[in-house]
N, C-alpha and C positions, 0 to 999 in steps of 0.2 A: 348934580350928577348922581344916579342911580348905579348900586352894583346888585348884578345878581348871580346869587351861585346856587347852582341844579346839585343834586347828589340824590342817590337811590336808584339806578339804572344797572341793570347786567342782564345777567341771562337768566331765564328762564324757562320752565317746560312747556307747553301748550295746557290750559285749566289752571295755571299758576297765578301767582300775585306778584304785584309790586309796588313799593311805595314811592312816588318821587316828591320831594321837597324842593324848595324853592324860596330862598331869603332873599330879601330886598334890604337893602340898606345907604347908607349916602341920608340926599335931600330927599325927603320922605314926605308926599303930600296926604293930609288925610280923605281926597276923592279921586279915585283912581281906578283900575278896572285890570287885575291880572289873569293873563291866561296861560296855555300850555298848549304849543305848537309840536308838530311834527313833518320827519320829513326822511324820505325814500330816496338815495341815491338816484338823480332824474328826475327825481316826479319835485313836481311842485309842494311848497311848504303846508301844513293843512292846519286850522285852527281845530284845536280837540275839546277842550273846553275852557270856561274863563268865568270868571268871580270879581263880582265889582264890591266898591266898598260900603255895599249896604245888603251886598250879602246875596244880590241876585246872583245866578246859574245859567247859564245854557252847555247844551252839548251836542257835538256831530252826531248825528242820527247812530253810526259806527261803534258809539259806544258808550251809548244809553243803556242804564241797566246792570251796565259792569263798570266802569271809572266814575268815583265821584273826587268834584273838586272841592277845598273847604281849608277854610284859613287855622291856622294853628293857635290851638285856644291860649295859649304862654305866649306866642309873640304872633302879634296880629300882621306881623309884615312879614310870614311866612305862611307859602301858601302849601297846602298838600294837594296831591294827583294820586289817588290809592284807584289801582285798576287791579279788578279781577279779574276771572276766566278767559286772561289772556288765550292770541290765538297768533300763531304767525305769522298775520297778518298787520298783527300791531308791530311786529318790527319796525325799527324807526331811528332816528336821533331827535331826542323830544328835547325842545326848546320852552324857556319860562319868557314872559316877553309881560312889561310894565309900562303900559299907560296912563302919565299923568300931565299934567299941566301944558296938554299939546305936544307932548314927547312920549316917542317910547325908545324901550331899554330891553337888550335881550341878554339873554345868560350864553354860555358857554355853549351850550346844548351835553346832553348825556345819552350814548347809546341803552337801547332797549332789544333784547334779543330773544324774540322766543318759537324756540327748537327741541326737540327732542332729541 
């Protein structure tokens, strides 16, 4: 079993930042693939970006440029989500979600807010 806890999520202005973190902990395999979902009251869940454990990257077209994802250089089973030049359209509840061994595992989710 995997646990995973989000934290880094509130409000923010429009051009703001935010950092979200993402630990993993439990049965911890070393080939695995995490990412960072989100999701809009109705709308469907949307993968934003995700980090495997050799290091590769992709991201939704959405938010190239400004979110990078990248594993915490102190504990390698924590991932970061640092998004820039937020816009309010990233409003969201962003989810951390770990695939390994034929499973995955989602976190809690943490709202993201950003307004003026």
């Amino acid at each position: 079993q995997v646990q995973l806890v989000e934290t880094g999520g509130g409000l923010v202005q429009p051009g703001g930042s935010l950092r979200l973190s993402c630990a993993a902990s439990g049965t911890i395999f070393s080939i695995y693939t995490m990412s960072w979902y989100r999701q809009v009251s109705g709308k469907q869940r949307e993968l934003v970006a995700r980090i495997d454990n050799n290091g590769f990257v992709n991201y939704v077209d959405s938010v190239k440029g400004r979110f990078t994802i990248s594993r915490d250089n102190a504990n390698k089973n924590t991932v970061i989500l640092q998004m820039n030049s937020l816009n309010p359209e990233d409003t969201a509840v962003y989810y951390c979600k770990r695939d390994q061994a034929g499973r995955s595992y989602w976190g809690q989710g943490t709202q993201v807010t950003v307004s003026s």
